[in-house]
MMTF fields as JSON, N, C-alpha, C and O atoms, coordinates in Angstrom:
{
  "mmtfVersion": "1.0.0",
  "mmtfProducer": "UNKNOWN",
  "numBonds": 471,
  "numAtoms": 472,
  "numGroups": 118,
  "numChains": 1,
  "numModels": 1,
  "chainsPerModel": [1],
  "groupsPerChain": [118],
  "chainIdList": ["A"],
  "bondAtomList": [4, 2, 8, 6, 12, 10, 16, 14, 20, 18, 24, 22, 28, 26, 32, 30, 36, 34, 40, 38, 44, 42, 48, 46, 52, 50, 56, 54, 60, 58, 64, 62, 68, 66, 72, 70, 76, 74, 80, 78, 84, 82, 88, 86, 92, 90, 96, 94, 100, 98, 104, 102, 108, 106, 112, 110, 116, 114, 120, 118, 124, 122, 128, 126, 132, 130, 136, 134, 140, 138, 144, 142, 148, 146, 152, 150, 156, 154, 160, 158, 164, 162, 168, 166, 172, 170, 176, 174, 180, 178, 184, 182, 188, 186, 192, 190, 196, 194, 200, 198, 204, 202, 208, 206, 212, 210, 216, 214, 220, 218, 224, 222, 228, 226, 232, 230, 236, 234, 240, 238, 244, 242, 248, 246, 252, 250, 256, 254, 260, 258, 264, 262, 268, 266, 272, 270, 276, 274, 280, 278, 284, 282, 288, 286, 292, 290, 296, 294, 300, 298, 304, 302, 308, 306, 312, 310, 316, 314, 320, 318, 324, 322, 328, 326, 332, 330, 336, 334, 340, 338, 344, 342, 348, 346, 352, 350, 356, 354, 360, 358, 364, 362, 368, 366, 372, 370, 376, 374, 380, 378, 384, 382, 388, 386, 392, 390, 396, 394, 400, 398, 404, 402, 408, 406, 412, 410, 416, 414, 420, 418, 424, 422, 428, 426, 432, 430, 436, 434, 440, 438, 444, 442, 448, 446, 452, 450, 456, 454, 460, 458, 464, 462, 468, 466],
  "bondOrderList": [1, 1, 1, 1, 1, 1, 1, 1, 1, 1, 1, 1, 1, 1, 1, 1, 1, 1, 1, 1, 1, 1, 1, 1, 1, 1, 1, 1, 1, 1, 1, 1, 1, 1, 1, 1, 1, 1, 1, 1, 1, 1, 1, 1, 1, 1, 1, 1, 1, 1, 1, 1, 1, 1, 1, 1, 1, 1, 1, 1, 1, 1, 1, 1, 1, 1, 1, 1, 1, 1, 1, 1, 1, 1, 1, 1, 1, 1, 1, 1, 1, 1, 1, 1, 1, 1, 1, 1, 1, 1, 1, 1, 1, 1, 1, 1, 1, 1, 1, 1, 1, 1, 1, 1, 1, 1, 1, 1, 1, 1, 1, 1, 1, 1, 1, 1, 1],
  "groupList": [{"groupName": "UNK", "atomNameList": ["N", "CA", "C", "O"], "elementList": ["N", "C", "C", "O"], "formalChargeList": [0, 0, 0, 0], "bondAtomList": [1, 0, 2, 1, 3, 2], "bondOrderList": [1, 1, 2], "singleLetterCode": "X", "chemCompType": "L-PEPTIDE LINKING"}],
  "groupTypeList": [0, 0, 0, 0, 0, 0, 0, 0, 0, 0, 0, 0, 0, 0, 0, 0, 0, 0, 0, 0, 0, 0, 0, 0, 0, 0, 0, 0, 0, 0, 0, 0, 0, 0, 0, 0, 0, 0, 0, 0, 0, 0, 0, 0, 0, 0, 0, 0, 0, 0, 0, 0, 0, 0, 0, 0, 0, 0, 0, 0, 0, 0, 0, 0, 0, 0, 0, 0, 0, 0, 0, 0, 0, 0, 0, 0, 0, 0, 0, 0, 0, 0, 0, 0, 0, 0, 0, 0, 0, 0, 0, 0, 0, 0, 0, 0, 0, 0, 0, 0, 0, 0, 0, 0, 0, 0, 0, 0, 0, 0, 0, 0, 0, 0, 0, 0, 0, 0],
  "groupIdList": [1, 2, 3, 4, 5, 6, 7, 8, 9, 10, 11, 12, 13, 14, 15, 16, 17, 18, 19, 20, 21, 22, 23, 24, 25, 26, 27, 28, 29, 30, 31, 32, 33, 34, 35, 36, 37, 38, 39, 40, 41, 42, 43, 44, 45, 46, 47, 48, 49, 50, 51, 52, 53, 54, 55, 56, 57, 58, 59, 60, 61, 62, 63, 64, 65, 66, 67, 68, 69, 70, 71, 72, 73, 74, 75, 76, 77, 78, 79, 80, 81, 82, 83, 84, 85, 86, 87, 88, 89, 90, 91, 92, 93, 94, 95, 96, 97, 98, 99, 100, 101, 102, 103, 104, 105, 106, 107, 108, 109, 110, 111, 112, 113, 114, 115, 116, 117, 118],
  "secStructList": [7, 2, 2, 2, 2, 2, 2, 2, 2, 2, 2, 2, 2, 2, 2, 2, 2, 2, 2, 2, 2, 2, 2, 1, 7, 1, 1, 7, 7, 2, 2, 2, 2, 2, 2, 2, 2, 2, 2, 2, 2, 0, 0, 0, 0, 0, 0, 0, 0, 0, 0, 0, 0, 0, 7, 7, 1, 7, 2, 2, 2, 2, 2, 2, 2, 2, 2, 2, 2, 2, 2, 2, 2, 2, 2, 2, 0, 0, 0, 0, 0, 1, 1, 7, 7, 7, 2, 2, 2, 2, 2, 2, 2, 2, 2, 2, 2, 2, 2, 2, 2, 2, 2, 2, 2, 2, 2, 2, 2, 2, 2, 2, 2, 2, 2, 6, 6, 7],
  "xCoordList": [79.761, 78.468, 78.115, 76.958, 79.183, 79.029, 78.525, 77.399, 79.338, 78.666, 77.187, 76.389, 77.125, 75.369, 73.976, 72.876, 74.545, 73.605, 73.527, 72.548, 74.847, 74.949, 74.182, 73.487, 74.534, 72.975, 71.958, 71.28, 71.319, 69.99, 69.46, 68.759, 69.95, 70.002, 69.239, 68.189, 70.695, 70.756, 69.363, 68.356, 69.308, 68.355, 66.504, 65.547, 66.462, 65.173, 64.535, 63.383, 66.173, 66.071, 65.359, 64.33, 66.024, 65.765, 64.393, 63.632, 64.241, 62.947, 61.45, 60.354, 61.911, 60.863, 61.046, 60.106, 61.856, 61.803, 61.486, 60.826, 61.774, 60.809, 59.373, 58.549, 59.01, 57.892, 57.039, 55.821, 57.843, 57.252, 56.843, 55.7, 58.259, 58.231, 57.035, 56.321, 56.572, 55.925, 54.527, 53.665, 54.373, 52.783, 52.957, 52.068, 53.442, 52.695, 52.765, 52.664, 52.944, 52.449, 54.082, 55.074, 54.219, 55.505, 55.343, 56.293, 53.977, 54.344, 53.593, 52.851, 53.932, 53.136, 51.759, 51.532, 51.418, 49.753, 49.993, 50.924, 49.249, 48.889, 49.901, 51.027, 48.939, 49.406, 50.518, 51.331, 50.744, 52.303, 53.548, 54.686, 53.066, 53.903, 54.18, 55.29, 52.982, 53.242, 53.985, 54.791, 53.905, 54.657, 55.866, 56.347, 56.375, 57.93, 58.447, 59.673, 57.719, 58.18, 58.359, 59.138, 57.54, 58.274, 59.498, 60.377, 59.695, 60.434, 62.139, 63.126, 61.893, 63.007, 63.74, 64.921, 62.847, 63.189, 63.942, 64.927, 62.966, 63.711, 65.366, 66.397, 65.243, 66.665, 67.219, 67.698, 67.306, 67.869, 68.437, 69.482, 67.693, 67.437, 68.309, 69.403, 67.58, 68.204, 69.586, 70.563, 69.306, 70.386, 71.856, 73.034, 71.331, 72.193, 72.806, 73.97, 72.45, 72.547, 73.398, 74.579, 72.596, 72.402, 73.511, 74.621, 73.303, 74.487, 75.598, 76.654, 75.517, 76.974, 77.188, 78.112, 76.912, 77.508, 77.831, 78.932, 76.818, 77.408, 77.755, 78.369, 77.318, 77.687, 77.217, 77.698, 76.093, 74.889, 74.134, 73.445, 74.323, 73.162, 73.782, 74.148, 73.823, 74.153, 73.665, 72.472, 74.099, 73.691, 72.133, 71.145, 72.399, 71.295, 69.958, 68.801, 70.7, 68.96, 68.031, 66.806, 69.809, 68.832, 67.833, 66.663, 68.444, 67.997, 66.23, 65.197, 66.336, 65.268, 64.195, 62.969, 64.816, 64.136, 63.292, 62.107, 63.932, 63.58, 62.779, 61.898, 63.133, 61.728, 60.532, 59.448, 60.755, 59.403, 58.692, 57.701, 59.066, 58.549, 58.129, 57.198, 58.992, 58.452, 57.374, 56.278, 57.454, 56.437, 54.954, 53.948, 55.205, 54.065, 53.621, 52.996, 53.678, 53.382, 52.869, 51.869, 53.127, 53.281, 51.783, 50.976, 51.651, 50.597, 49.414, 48.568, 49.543, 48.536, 47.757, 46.594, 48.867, 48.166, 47.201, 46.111, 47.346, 46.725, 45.626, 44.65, 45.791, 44.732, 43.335, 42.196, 44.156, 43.065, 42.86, 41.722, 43.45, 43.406, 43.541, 42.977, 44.44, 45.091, 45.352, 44.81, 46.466, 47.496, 47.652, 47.362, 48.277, 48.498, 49.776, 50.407, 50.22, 51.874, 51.997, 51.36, 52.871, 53.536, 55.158, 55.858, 55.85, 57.08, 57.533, 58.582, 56.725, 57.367, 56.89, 57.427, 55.952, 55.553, 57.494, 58.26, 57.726, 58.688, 59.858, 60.596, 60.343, 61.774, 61.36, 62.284, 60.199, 60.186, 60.351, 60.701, 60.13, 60.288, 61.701, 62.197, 62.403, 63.939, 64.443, 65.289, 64.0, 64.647, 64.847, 65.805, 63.742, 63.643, 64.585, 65.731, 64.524, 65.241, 67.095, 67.894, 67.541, 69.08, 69.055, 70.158, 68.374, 68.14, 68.236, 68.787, 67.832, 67.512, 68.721, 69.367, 68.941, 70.656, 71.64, 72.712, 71.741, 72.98, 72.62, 73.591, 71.812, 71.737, 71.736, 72.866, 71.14, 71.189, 72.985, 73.542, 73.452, 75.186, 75.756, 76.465, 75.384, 76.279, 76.084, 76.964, 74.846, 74.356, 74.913, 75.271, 75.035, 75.658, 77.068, 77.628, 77.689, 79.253, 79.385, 80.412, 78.18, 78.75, 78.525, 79.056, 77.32, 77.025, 78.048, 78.498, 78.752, 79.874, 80.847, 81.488, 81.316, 82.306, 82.105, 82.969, 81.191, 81.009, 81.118, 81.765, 80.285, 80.889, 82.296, 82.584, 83.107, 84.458, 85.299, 86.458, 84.417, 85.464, 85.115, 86.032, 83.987, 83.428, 83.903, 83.282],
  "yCoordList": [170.35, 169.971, 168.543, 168.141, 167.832, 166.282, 166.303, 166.018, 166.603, 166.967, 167.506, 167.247, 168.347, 169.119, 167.772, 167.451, 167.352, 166.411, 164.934, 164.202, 164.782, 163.841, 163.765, 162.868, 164.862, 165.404, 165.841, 165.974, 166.219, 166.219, 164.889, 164.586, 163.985, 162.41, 161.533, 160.929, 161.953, 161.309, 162.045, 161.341, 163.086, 164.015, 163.29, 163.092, 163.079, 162.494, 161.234, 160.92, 160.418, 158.816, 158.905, 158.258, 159.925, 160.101, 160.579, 160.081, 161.515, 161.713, 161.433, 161.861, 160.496, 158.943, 157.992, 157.565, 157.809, 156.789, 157.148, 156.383, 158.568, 159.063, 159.386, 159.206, 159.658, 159.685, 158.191, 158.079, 157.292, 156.274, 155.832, 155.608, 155.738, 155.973, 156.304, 155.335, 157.431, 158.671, 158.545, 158.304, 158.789, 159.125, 157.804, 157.825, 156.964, 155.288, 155.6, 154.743, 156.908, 157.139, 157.29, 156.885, 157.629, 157.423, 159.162, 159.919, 159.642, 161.026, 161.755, 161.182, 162.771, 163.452, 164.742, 165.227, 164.735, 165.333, 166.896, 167.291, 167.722, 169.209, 169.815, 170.252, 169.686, 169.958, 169.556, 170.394, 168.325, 168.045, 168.533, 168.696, 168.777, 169.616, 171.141, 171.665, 171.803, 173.247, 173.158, 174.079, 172.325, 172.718, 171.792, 171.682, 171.155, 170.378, 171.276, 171.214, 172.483, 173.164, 174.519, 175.365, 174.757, 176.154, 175.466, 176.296, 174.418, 174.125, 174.024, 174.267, 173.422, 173.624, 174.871, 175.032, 175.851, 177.242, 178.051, 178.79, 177.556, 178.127, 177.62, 178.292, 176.813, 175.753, 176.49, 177.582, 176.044, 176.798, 178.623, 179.243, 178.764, 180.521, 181.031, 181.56, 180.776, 181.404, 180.785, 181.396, 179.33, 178.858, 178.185, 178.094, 177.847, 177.529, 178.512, 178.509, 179.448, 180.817, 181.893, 182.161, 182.528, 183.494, 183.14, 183.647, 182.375, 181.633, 181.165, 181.769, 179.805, 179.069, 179.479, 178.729, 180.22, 180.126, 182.111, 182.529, 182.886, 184.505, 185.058, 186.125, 184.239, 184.977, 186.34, 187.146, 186.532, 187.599, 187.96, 188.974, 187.066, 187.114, 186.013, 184.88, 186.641, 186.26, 184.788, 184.827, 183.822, 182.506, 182.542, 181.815, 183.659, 183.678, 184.107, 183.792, 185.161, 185.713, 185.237, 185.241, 184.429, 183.039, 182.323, 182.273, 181.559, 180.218, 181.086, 180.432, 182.527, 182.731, 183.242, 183.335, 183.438, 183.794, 182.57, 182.728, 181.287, 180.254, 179.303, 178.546, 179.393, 179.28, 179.863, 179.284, 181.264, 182.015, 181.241, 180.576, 181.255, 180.681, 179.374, 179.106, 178.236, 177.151, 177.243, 176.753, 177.652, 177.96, 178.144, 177.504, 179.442, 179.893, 179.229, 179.902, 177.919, 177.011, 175.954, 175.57, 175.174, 174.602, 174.957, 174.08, 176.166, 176.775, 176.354, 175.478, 177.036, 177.805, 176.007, 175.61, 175.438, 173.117, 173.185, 172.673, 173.694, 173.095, 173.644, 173.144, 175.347, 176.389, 175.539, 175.327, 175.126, 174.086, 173.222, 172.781, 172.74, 171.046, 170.16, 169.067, 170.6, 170.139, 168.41, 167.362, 168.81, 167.547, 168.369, 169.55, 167.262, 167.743, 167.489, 167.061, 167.718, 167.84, 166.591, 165.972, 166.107, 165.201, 164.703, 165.573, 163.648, 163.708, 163.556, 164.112, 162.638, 162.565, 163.677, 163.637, 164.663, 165.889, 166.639, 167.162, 166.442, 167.644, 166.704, 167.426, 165.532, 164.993, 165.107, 165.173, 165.13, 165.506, 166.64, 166.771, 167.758, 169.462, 169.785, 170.561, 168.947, 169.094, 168.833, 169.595, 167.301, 166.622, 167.713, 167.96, 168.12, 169.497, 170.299, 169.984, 171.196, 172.377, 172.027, 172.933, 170.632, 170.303, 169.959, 170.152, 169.588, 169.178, 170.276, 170.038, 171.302, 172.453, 173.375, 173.787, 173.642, 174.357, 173.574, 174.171, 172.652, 171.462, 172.104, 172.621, 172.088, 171.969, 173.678, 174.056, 174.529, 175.925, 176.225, 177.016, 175.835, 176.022, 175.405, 176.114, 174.077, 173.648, 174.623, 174.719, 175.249, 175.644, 177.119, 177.678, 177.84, 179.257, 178.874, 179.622, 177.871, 177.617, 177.318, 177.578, 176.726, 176.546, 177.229, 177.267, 178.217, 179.191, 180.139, 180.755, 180.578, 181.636, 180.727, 181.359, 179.607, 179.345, 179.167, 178.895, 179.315, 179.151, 180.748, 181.014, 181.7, 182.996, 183.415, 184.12, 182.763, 183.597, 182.498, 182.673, 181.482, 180.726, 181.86, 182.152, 182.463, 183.387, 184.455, 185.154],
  "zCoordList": [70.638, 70.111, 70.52, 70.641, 70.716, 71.083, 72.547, 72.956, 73.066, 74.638, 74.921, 75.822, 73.82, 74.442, 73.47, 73.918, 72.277, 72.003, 72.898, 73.046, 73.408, 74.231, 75.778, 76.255, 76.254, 77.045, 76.711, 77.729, 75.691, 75.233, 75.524, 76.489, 74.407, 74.545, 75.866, 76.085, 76.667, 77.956, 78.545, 78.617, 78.858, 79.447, 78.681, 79.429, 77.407, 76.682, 77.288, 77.587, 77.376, 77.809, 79.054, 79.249, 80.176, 81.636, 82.024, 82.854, 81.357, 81.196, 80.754, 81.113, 79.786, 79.644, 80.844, 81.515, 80.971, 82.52, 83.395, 84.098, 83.894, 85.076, 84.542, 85.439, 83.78, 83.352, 83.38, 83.511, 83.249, 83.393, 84.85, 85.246, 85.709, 86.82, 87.359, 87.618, 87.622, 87.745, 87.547, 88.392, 86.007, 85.703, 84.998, 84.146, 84.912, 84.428, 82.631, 81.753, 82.468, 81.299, 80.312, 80.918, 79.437, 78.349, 78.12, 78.316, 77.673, 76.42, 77.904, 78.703, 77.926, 79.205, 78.249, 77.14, 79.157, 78.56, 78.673, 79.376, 78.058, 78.246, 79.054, 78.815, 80.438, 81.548, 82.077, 82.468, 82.178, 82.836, 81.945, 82.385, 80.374, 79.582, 79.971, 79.88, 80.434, 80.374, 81.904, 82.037, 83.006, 84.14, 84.293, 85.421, 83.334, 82.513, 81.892, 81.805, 81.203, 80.1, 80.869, 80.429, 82.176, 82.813, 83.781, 84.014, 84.265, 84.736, 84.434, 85.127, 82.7, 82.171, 82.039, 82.346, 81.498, 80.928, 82.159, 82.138, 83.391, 84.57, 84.408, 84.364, 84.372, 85.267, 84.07, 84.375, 82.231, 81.175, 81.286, 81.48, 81.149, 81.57, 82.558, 82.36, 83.946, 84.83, 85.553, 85.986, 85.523, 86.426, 85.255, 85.599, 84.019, 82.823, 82.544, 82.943, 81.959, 80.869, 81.971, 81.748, 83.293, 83.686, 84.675, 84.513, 85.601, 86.798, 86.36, 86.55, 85.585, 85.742, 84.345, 84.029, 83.267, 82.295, 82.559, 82.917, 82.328, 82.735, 83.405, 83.432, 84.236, 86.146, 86.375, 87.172, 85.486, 85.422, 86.753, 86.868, 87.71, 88.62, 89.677, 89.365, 91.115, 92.09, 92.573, 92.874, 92.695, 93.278, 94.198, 94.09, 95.078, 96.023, 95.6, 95.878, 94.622, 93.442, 92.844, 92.72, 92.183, 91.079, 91.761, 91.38, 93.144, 93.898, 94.532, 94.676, 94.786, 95.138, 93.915, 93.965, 93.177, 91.645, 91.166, 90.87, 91.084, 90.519, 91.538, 91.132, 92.837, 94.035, 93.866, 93.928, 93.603, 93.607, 92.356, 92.658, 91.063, 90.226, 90.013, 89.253, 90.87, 90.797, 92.198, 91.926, 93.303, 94.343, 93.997, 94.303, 93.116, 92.295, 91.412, 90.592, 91.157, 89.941, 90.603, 89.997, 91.753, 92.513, 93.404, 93.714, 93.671, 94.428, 93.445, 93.63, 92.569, 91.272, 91.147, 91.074, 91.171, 91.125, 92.217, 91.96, 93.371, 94.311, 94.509, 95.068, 93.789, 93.809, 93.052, 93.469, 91.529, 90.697, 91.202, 91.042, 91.77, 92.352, 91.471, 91.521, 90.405, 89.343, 89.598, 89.246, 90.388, 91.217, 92.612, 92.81, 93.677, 95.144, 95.179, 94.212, 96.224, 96.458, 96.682, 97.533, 95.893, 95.833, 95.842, 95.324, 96.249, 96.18, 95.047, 94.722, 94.06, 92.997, 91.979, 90.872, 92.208, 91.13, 91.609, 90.799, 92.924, 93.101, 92.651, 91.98, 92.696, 91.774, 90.197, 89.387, 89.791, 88.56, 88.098, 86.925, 88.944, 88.959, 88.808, 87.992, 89.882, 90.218, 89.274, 88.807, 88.465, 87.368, 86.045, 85.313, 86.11, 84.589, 85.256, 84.936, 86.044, 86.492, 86.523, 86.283, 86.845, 86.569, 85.288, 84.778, 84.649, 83.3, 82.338, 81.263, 82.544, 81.894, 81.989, 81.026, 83.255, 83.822, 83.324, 83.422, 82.902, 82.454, 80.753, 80.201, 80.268, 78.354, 78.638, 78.33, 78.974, 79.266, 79.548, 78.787, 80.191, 80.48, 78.961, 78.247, 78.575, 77.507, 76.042, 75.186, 75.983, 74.791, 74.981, 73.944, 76.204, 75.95, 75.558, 74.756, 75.985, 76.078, 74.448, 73.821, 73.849, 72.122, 71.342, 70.232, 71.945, 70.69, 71.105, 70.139, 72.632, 72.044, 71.605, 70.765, 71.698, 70.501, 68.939, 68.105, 68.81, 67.782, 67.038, 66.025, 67.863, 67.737, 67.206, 66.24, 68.136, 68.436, 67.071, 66.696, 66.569, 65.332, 64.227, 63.46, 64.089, 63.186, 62.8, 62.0]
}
């Protein structure tokens, strides 16, 4: 449990600083929430949960699973003309998606122990 709040933590801190970095800004708006917030779930989900913690799903599936989805998100910006491609929209993309696979791996690893003390 120390380990996964300890990266939450770390992961909050990091993510205000690139945010600062970044969009100049501290709390991110609407929008940079809903494509922070599919970003995570990806990296959580598929590459945390599904890859390095179940071994549910082949390395190559995931990596093209979680392309298509960030691709398609990525597109859908430029379709609006939301934001344009940028280097730092994509280290911030990256940043959620290891961010998300790191607390996604620690959180399957405690809720089955926590299971198996039960």
């Amino acid at each position: 449990m120390k380990i996964l709040i300890f990266s939450f933590i770390v992961g909050i801190v990091l993510l205000y600083l690139l945010n600062i970095a970044i969009l100049k800004t501290p709390l991110l708006d609407l929008h940079w929430s809903i494509h922070a917030g599919i970003r995570f779930w990806v990296g959580f989900f598929l590459l945390g949960v599904s890859f390095f913690y179940a071994h549910a799903m082949s390395f190559k599936k995931t990596v093209y699973i979680t392309g298509f989805i960030v691709t398609t998100d990525y597109l859908y910006d430029l379709y609006t003309q939301t934001s344009g491609f940028e280097l730092e929209t994509l280290f911030h993309g990256i940043f959620m998606i290891i961010w998300g696979a790191i607390l996604g791996y620690l959180t399957a690893k405690y809720i089955k122990e926590r299971l198996m003390r039960s």
